[in-house]
C-alpha positions as CSV (number, residue, x, y, z in Angstrom):
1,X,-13.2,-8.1,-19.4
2,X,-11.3,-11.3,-17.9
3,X,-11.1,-11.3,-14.3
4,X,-7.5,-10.3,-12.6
5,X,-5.7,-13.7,-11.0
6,X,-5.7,-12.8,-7.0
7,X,-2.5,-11.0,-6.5
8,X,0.6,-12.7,-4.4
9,X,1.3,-11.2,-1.2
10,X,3.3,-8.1,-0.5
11,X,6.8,-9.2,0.3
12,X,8.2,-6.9,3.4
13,X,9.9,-4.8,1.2
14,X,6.9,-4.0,-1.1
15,X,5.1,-3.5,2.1
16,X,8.0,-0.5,3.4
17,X,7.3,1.0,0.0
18,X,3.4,0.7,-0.2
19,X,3.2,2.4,3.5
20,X,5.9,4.9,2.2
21,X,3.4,6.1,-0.6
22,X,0.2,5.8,1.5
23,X,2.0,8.4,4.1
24,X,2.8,11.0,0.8
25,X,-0.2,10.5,-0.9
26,X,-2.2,13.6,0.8
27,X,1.0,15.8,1.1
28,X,2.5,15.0,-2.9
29,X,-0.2,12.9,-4.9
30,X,1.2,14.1,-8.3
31,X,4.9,12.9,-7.0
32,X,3.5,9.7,-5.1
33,X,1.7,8.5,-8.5
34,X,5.3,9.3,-10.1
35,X,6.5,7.4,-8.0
36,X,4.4,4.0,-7.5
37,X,4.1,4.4,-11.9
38,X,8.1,4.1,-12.2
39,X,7.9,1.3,-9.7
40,X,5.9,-0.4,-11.8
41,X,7.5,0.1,-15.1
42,X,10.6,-1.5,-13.3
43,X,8.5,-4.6,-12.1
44,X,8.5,-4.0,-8.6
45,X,4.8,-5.1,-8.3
46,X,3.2,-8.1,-10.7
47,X,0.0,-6.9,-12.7
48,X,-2.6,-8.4,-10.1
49,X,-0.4,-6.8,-7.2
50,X,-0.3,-3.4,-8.6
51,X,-4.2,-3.5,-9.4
52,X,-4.7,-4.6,-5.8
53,X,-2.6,-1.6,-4.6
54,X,-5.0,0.8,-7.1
55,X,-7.9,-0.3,-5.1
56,X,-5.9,0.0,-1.9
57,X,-5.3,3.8,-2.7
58,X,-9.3,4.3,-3.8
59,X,-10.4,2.8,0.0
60,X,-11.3,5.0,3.1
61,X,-8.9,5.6,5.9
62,X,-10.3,3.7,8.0
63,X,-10.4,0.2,5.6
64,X,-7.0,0.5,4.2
65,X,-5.4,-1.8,7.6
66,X,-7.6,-4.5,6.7
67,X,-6.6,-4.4,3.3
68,X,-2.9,-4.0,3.7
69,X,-3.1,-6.9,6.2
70,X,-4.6,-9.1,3.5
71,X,-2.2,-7.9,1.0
72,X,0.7,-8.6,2.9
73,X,2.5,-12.2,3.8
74,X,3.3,-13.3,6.9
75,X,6.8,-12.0,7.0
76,X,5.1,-8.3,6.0
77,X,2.6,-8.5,8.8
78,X,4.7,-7.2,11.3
79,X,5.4,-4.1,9.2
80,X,2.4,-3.6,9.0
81,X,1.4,-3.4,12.6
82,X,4.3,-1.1,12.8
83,X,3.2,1.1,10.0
84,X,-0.1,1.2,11.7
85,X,0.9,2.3,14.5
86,X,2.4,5.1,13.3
87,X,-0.7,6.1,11.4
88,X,-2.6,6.3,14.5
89,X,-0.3,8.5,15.9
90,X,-0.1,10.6,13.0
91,X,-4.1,10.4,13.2
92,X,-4.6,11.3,16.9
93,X,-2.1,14.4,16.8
94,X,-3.7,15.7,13.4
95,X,-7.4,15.5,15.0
């Protein structure tokens, strides 16, 4: 098996659209694999990005903001945090 090249960064929009399919994954999973699969097939993500994104999806709760922050440039980083943010909140009213 070769090893994967370390993927890019997540641009700000592939960043919107990762946080958009972590927020469906519990509610639709079938729909939200649909959907990161067709993103794929158009190119949205390179190979070593959507491998990286695989992993992201296999990680506990609480270690996918580390991970998104190191798969996201500098420009994404602030979506991030935003993203984030509304996670807790989504957390904290759920619990």
């Amino acid at each position: 098996m070769k090893p994967s090249a370390a993927p890019e960064p997540l641009t700000p929009s592939q960043i919107k659209f990762v946080l958009e399919l972590l927020e469906m994954r519990h509610l639709a999973p079938k729909e939200t694999a649909a959907m990161f699969n067709r993103s794929t097939q158009v190119g949205t993500f390179s190979e070593a990005q959507q491998e990286a994104i695989e992993i992201l999806f296999a990680l506990e709760e609480n270690e996918i903001p580390d991970a998104l922050f190191d798969f996201a440039d500098d420009d994404a980083r602030d979506i991030v945090r935003g993203g984030l943010v509304h996670e807790a909140r989504l957390s904290f009213v759920r619990a």
